[in-house]
C-alpha positions as YAML, in Angstrom:
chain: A
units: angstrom
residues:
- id: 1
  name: UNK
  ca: [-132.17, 4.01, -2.38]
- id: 2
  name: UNK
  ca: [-131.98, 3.79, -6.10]
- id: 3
  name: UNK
  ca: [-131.56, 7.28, -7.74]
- id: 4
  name: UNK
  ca: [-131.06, 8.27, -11.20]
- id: 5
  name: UNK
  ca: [-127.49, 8.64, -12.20]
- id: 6
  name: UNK
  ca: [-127.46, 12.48, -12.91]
- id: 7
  name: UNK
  ca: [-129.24, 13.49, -9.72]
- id: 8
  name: UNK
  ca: [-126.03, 11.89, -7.87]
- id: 9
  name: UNK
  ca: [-122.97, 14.16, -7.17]
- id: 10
  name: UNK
  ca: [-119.92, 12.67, -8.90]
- id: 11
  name: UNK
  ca: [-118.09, 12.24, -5.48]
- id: 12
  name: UNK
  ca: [-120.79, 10.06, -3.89]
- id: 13
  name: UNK
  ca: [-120.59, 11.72, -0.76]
- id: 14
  name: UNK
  ca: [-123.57, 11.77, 1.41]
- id: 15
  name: UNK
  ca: [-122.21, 14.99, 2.77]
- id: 16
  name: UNK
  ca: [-122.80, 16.61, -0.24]
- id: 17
  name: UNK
  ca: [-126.56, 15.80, 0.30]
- id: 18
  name: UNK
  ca: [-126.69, 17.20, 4.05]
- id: 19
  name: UNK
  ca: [-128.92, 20.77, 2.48]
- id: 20
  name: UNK
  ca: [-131.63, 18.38, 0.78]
- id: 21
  name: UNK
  ca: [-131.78, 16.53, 4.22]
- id: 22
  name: UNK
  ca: [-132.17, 19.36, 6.77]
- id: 23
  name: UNK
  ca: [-134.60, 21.32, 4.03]
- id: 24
  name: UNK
  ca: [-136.89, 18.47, 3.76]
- id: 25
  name: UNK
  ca: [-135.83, 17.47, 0.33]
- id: 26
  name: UNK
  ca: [-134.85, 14.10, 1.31]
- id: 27
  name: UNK
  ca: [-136.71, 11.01, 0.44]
- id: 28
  name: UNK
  ca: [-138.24, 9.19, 3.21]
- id: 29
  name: UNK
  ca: [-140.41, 6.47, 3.78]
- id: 30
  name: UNK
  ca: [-144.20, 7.65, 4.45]
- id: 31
  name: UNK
  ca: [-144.66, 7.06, 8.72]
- id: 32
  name: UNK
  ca: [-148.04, 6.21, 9.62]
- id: 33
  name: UNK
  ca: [-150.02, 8.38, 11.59]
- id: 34
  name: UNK
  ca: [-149.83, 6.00, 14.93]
- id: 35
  name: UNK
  ca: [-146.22, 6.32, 14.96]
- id: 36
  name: UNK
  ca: [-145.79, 9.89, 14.47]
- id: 37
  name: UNK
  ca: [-148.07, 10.24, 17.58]
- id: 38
  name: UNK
  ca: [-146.20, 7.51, 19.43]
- id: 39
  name: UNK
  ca: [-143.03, 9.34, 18.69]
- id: 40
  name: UNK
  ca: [-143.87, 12.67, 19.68]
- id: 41
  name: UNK
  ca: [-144.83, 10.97, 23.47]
- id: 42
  name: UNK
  ca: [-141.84, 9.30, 23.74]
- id: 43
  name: UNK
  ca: [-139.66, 11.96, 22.93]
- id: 44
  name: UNK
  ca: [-140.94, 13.78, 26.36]
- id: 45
  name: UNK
  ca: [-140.72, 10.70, 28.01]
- id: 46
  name: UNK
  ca: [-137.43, 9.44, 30.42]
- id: 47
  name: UNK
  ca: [-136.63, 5.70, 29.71]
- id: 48
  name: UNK
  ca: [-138.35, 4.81, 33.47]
- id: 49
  name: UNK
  ca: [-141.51, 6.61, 31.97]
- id: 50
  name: UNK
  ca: [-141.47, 5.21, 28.91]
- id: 51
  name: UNK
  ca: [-141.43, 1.65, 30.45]
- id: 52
  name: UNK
  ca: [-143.72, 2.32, 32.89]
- id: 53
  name: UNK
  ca: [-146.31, 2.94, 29.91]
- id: 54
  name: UNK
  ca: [-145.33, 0.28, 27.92]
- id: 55
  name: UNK
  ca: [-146.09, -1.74, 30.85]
- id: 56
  name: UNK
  ca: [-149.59, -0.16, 31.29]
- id: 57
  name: UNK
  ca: [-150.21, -0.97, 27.49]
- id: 58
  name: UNK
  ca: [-149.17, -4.08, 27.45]
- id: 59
  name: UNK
  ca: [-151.36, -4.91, 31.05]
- id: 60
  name: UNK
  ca: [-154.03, -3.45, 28.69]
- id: 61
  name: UNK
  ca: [-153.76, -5.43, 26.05]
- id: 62
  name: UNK
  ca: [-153.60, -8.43, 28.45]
- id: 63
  name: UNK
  ca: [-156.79, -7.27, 30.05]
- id: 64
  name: UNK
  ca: [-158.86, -6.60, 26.82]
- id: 65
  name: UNK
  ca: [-157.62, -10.08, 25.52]
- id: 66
  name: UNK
  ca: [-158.99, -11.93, 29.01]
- id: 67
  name: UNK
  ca: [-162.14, -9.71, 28.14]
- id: 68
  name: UNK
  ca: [-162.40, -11.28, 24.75]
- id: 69
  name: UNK
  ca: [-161.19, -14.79, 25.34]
- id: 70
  name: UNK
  ca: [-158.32, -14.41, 23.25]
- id: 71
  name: UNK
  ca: [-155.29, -14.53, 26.24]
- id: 72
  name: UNK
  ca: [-152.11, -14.21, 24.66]
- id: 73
  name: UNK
  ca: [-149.76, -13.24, 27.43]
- id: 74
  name: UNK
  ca: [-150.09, -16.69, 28.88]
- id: 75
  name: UNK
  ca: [-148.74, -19.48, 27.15]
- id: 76
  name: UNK
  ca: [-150.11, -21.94, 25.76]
- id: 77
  name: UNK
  ca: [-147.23, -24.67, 26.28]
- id: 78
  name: UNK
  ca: [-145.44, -24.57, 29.28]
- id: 79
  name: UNK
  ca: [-142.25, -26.49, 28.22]
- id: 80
  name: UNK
  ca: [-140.45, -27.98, 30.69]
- id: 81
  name: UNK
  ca: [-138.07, -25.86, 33.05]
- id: 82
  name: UNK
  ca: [-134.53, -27.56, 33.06]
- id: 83
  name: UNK
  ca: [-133.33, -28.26, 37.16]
- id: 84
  name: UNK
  ca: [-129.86, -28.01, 36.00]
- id: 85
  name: UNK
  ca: [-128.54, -24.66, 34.77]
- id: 86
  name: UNK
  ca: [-127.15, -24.48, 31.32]
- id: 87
  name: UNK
  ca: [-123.16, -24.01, 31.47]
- id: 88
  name: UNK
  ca: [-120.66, -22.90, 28.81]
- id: 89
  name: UNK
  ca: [-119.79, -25.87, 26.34]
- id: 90
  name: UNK
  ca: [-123.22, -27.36, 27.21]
- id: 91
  name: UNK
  ca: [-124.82, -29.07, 24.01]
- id: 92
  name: UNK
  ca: [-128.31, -27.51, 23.67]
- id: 93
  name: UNK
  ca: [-131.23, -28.31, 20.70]
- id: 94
  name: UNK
  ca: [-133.36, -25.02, 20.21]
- id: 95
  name: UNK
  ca: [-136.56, -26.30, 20.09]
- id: 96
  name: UNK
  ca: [-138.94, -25.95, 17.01]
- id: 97
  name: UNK
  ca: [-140.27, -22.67, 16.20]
- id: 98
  name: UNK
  ca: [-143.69, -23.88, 17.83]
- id: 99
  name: UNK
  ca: [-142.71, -25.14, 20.70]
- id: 100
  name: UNK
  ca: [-140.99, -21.34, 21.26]
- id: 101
  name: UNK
  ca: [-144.27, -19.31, 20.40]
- id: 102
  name: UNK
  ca: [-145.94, -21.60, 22.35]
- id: 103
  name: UNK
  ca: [-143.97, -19.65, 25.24]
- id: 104
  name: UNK
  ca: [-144.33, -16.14, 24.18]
- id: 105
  name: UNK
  ca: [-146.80, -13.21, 24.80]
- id: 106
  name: UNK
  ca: [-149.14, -10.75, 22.60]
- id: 107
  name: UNK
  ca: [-145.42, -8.97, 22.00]
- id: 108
  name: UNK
  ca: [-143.73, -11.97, 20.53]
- id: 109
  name: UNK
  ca: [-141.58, -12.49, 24.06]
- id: 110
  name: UNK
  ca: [-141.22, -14.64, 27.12]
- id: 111
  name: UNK
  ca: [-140.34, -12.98, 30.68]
- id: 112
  name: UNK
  ca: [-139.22, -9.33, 27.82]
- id: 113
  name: UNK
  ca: [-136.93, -11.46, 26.09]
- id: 114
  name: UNK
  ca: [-138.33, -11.29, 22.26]
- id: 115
  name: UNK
  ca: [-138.19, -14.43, 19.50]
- id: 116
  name: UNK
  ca: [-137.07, -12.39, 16.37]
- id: 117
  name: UNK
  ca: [-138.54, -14.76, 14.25]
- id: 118
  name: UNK
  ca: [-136.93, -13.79, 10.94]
- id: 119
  name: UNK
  ca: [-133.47, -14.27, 12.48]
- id: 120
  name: UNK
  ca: [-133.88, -16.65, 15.23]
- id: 121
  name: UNK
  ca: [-135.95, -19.67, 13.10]
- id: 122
  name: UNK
  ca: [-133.30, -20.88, 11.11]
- id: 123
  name: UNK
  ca: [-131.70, -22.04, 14.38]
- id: 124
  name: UNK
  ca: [-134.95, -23.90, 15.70]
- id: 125
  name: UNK
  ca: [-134.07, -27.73, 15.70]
- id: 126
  name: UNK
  ca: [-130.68, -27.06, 15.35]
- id: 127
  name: UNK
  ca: [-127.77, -28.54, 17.93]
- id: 128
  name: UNK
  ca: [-125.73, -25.30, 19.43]
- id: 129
  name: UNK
  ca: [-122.88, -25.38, 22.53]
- id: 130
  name: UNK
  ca: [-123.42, -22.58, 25.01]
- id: 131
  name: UNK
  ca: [-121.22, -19.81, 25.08]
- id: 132
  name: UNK
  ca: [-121.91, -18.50, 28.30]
- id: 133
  name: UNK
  ca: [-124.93, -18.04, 30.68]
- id: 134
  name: UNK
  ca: [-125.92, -14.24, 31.11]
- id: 135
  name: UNK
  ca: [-126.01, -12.67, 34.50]
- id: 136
  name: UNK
  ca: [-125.96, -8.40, 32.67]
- id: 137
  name: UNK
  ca: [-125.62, -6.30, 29.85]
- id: 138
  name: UNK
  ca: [-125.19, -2.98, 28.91]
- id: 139
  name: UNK
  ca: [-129.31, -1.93, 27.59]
- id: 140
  name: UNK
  ca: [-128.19, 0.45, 25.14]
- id: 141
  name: UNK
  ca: [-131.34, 2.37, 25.27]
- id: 142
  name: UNK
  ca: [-130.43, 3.85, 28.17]
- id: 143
  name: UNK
  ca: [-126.58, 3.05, 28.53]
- id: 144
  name: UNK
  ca: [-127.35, 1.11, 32.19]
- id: 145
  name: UNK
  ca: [-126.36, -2.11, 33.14]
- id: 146
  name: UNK
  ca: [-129.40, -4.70, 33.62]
- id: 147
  name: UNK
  ca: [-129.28, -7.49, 35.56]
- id: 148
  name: UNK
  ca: [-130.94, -11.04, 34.01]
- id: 149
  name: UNK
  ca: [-131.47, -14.50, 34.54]
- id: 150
  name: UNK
  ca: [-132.34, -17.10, 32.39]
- id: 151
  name: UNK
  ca: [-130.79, -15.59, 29.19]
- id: 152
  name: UNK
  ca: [-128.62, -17.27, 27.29]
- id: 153
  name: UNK
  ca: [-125.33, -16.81, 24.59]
- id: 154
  name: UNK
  ca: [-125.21, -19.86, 22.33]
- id: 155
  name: UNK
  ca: [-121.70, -20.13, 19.92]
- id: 156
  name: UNK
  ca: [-121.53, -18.33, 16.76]
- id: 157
  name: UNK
  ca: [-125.13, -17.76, 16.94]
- id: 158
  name: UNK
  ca: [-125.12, -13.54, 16.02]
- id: 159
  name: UNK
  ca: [-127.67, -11.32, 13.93]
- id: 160
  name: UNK
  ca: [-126.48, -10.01, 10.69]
- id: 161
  name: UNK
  ca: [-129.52, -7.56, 10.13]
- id: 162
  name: UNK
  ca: [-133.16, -8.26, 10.05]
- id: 163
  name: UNK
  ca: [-135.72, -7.75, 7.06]
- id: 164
  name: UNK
  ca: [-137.12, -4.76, 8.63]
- id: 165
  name: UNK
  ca: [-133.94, -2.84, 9.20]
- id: 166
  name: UNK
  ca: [-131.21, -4.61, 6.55]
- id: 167
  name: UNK
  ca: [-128.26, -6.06, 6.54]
- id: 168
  name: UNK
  ca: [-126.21, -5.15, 9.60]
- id: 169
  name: UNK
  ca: [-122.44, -6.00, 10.57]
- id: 170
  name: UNK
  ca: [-122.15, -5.71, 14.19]
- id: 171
  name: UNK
  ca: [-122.61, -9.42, 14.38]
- id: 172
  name: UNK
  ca: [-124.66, -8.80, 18.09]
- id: 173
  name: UNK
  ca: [-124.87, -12.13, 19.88]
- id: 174
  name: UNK
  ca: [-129.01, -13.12, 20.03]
- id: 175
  name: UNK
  ca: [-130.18, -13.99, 23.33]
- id: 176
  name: UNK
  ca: [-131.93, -17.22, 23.78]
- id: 177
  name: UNK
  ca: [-134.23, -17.89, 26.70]
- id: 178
  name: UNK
  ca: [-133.19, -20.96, 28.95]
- id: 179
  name: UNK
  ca: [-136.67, -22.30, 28.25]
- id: 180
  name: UNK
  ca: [-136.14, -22.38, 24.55]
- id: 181
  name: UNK
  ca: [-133.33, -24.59, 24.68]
- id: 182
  name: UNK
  ca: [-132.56, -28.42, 25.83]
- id: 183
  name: UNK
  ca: [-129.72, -29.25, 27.01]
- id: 184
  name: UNK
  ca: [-128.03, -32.70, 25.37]
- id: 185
  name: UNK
  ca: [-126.75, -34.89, 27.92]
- id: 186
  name: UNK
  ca: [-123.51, -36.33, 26.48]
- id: 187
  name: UNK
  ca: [-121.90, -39.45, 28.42]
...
């Protein structure tokens, strides 16, 4: 945030502006009125509730699009499923950004993995080894180990911040979906 020079304490310390914060002071982005509400459910909501009713919305959603002839949860292009699981050091092409959304739901994801499209495009078309298969990971969200199939680690390929949220430097690996990659048969 871009503030005058005088209104910043010499020391540059963002302890220093801890008393604007807490009083309300602070600038902050305006928050719509949707997500003010949505927050104020989820905050009295356990993670097993709070997917529970994002399951109900999104079975909503699926319903009123079926309704309106506009199904999005099905996809359009059902690319073919490989026969031979992907191994580390496989050679993989992630398809083109199409062929991907072709795959994914009203939600922007296939089987709850989501295509972050501002991150994840530059890689479409591209030729990337696999780093591993994923069977679990730690879900932060709730600090529990989930089980998975189908997801995949692909080398070197890690976010460095989105345009939403910024730059970021935890360099998190991005998961790929087995069906958005194909593998390269070498001889």
């Amino acid at each position: 945030m871009d503030m005058p020079r005088e209104t910043i304490n010499s020391n540059e310390c963002q302890f220093d502006s801890l008393n604007s914060i807490a009083e309300g002071n602070a600038e902050t982005p305006p928050v719509s009125l949707v997500r003010n509400i949505t927050l104020a459910i989820r905050r009295h909501l356990t993670p097993s509730q709070d997917r529970i009713l994002h399951q109900k919305v999104n079975a909503a959603i699926d319903w009123f699009s079926n309704l309106t002839g506009n199904n999005t949860s099905t996809p359009g292009l059902v690319t073919d499923i490989q026969t031979e699981p992907l191994m580390a050091g496989d050679l993989v092409r992630v398809k083109s950004k199409e062929e991907i959304e072709a795959t994914l739901n009203h939600l922007g994801q296939s089987r709850g993995c989501a295509f972050m499209a501002d991150i994840m495009t530059p890689y479409c078309g591209t030729v990337q080894r696999v780093l591993k298969p994923m069977e679990r990971f730690v879900d932060e969200r709730d600090l529990r180990v989930k089980k998975c199939k189908g997801l995949i680690l692909l080398e070197g390929v890690t976010c460095e911040g989105t345009t939403l949220f910024g730059r970021c430097d935890r360099s998190c690996f991005m998961f790929w979906r087995k069906e958005w990659l194909e593998k390269i048969n070498t001889p």
